[in-house]
C-alpha positions in Angstrom: -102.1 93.4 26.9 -102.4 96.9 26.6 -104.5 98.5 22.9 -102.7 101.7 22.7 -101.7 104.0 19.9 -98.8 105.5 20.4 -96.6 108.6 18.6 -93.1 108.9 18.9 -91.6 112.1 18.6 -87.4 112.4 17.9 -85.1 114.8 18.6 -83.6 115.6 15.4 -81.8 119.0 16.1 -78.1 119.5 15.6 -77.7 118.3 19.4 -78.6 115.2 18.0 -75.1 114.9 16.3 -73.4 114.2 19.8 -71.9 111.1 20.4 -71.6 111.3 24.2 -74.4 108.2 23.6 -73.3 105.4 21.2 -72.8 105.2 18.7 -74.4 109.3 18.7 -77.9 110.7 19.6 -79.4 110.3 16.7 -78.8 106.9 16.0 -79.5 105.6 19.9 -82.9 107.3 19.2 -83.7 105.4 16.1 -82.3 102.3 17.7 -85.0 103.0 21.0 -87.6 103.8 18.2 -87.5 99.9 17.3 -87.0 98.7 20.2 -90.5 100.3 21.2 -92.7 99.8 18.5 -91.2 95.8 18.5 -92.9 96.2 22.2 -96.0 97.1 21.5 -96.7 95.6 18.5 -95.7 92.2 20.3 -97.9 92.7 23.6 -100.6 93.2 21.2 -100.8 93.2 17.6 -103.7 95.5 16.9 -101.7 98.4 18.7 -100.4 100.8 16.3 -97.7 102.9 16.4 -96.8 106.6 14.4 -93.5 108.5 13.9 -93.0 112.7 13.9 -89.5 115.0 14.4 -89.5 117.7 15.7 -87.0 120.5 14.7 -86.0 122.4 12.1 -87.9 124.5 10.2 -91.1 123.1 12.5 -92.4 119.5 13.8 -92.8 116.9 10.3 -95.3 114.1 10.4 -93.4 111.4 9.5 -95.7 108.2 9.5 -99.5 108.5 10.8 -100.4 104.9 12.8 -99.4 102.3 11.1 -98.5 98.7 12.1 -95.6 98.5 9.2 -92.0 98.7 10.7 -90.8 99.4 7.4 -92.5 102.8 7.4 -91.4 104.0 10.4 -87.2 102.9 9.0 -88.2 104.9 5.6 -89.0 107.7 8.7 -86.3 107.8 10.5 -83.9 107.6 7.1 -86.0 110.9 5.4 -85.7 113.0 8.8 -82.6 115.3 8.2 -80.4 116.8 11.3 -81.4 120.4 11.6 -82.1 123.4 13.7 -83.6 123.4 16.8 -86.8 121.8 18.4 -90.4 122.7 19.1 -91.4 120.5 21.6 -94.8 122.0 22.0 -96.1 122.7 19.0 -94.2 118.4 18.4 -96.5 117.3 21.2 -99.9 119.1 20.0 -99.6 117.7 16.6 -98.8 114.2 18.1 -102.0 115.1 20.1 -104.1 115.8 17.0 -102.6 112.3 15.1 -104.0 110.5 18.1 -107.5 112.2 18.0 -108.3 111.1 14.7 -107.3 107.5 15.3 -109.2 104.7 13.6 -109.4 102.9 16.0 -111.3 104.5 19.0 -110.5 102.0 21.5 -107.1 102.5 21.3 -105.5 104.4 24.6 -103.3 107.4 23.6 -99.9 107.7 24.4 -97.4 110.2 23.3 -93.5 109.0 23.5 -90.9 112.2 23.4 -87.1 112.2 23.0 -85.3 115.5 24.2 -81.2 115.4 23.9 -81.5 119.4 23.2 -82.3 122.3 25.2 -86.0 123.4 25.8 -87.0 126.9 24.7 -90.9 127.0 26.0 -90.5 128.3 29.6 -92.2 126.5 32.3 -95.6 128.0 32.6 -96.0 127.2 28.5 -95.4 123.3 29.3 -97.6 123.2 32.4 -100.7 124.7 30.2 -100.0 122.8 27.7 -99.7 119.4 29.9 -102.8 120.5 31.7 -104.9 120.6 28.1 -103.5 117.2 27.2 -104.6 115.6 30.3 -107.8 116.5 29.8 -107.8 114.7 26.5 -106.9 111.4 28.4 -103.3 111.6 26.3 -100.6 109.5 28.4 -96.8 111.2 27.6 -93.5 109.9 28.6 -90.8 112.3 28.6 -87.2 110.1 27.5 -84.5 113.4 28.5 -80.4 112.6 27.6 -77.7 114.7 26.2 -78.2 118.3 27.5 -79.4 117.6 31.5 -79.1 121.0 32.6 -81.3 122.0 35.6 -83.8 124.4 34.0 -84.1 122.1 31.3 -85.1 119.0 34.3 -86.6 121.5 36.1 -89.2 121.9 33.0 -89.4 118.8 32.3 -90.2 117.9 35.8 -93.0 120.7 35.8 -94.8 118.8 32.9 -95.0 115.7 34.1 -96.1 116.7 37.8 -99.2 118.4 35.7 -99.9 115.2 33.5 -99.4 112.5 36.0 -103.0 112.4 36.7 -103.0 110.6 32.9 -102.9 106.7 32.7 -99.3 105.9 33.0 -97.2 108.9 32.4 -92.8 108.6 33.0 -90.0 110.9 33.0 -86.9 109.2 32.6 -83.7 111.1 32.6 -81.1 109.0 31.1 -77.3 110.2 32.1 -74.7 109.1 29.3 -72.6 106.2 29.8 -71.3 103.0 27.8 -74.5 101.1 27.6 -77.5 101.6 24.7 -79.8 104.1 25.1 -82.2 101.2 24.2 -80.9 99.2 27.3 -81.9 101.8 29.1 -85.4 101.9 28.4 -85.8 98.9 28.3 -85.8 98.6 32.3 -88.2 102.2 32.9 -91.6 101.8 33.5 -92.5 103.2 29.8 -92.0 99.5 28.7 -92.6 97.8 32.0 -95.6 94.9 30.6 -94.9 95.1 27.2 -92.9 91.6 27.7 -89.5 93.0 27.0 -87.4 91.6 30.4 -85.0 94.1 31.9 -81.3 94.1 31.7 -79.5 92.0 34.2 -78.9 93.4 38.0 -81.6 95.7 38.1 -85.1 94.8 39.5 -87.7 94.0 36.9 -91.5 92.4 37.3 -92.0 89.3 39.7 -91.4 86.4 37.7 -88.8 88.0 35.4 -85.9 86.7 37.7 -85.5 83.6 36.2 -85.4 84.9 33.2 -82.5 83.3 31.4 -79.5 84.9 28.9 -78.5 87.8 31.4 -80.0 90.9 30.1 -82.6 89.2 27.5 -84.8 86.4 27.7 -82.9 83.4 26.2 -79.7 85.6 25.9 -82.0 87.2 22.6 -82.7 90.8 22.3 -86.3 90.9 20.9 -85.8 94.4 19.5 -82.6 93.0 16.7 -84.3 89.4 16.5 -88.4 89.4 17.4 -88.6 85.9 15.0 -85.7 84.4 16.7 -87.1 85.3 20.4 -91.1 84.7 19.7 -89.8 80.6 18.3 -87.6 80.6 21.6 -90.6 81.1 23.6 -92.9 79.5 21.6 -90.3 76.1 22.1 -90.4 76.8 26.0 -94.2 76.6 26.2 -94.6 73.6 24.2 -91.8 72.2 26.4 -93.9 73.1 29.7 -97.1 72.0 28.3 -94.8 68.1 27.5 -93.6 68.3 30.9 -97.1 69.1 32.5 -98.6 66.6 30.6 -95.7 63.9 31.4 -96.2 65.0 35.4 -100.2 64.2 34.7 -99.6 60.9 33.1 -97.3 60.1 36.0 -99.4 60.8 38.2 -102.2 58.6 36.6 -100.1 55.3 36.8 -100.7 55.1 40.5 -103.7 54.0 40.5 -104.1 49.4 40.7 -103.8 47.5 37.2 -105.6 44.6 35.8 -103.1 42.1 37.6 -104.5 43.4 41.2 -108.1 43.0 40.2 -109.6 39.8 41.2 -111.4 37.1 37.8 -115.3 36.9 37.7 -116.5 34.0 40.1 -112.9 33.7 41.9 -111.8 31.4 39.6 -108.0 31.6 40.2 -106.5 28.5 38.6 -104.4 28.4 35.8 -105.8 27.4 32.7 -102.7 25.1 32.1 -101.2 22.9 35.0 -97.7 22.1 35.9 -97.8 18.9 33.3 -99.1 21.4 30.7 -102.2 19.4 30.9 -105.6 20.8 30.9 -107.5 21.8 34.1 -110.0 19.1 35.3 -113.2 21.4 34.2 -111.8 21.3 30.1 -111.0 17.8 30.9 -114.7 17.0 31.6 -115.9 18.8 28.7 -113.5 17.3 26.2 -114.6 13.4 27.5 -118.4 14.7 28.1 -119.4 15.9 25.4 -118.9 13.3 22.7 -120.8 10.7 25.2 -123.4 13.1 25.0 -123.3 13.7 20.9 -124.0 9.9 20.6 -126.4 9.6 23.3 -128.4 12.1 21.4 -127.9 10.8 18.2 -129.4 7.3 18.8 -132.1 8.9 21.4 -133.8 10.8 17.9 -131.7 9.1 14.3 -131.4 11.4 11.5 -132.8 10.7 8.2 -129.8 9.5 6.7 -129.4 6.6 10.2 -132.9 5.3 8.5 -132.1 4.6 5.1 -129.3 2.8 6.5 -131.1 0.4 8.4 -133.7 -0.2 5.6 -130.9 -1.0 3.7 -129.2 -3.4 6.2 -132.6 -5.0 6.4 -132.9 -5.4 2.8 -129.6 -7.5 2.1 -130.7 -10.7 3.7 -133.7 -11.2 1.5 -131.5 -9.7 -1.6 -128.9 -12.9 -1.1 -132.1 -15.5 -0.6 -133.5 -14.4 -3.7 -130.5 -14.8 -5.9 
């Protein structure tokens, strides 16, 4: 589980009003924007996650780190459509949100949508990708909507300098009828953050089984996290039953009482086939009043004495009268 603190920069210039992606650019960003902080917040929850625009009239900080989704939402309704981008003066603010992190032992990442075209030429980017590696700052690069060459071929150029950086992507996303979101979802960007990727493609060992199709239990984590952590919750409890079923199984192998042999190798039944007593009892039960008597007139209580002074008495009693 990866501590990062990541920024996620949006396109929201007027080529964000397309709707070539669905439901339009704009609104597959903010869609993608929950689907990653839902990621990283759930592979680990002291990972933070901050939220910046960057056209118009110049890149807006929208919310600094925070663990809150509800701020970033209040983000992403504020940001207005407008103007055109300024992707790297976006990514050196991002880059100065990180520095001054709270926590330091949080790994930086940077996460950019681009749907517009890119005004910096190429030897701007490369500088600028070059000064950001050296800070240890991880970007990926999410391109859609305008896929011209020289806007690729830039894009390409400042990832080539930043690779060196812990985990760096470029993912070019061409449109078609599935989610942005579903996109990303299967690109290395989210690839251990325990979101499963959609159905048909190839995803982590271990992820094949992975039931419901495109989602773990057929549940999207990114509309329904509750829903999906109880799901899997229920499923390791039921593993844990099973494993501890399979142990007690296992146990009942081993001999019972009815195997194991009496002290002294007395086998006879205390009760015979007349449901009479075994000889032994027998013995005891006749024996031991003989011997109760045999003791009692071998030493006479007190009580055995004044009975025969009494007996002994009687005679001369009836001479007498």
């Amino acid at each position: 589980m990866v501590l990062e603190a990541t920024m996620i920069v949006v396109d929201n210039s007027e080529s964000s009003r397309n709707g070539d992606y669905l439901p339009s650019r704009w609104e597959a960003q903010a869609d993608a924007v929950n689907l990653i902080f839902s990621a990283k917040t759930q592979s680990n929850p002291e990972s933070s996650v901050g939220l910046m625009n960057m056209a118009g009239k110049g890149p807006e900080m929208l919310v600094t780190l925070t663990t809150d989704f509800g701020k970033l939402l209040d983000g992403m309704h504020r940001t207005k459509i407008r103007g055109n981008t300024h992707l790297a003066t976006a990514i050196q603010i991002a880059g100065l949100a990180l520095k001054h992190r709270q926590n330091k032992s949080q790994r930086q990442r940077i996460i950019v949508f681009t749907c517009s075209p890119i005004d910096e030429d190429e030897k701007e980017l490369v500088k600028l990708a070059k000064k950001m590696r050296k800070t240890n700052v991880s970007i990926d690069f999410i391109a859609f909507g305008d896929l011209d060459p020289e806007n690729v071929k830039k894009l390409e150029a400042f990832n080539e300098s930043i690779k060196g950086g812990d985990g760096s992507h470029l993912e070019i996303i061409p449109p078609g009828p599935s989610l942005l979101s579903d996109h990303i979802i299967s690109t290395p960007i989210l690839a251990g953050e325990g979101v499963a990727p959609r159905g048909g493609e190839e995803g982590p060992p271990g992820d094949a089984d992975a039931g419901g199709g495109s989602f773990d239990f057929g549940v999207d984590p990114s509309t329904d996290p509750e829903l999906a952590l109880a799901l899997r919750m229920s499923m390791e409890e039921e593993k844990a039953r099973q494993e501890k079923d399979s142990n007690v199984g296992g146990d009942s192998n081993e001999p019972g009482l009815e195997g194991i042999p009496e002290e002294g190798g007395e086998t006879q039944p205390l009760l015979g086939a007349d449901a009479q007593g075994s000889g032994s009892v027998d013995a005891q039960v006749v024996t031991k009043p003989e011997e109760e008597e045999k003791k009692d007139k071998e030493h006479p209580t007190d009580l055995d004495k004044i009975e025969r002074k009494d007996d002994e008495r009687d005679p001369d009693s009836m001479d007498t009268a």
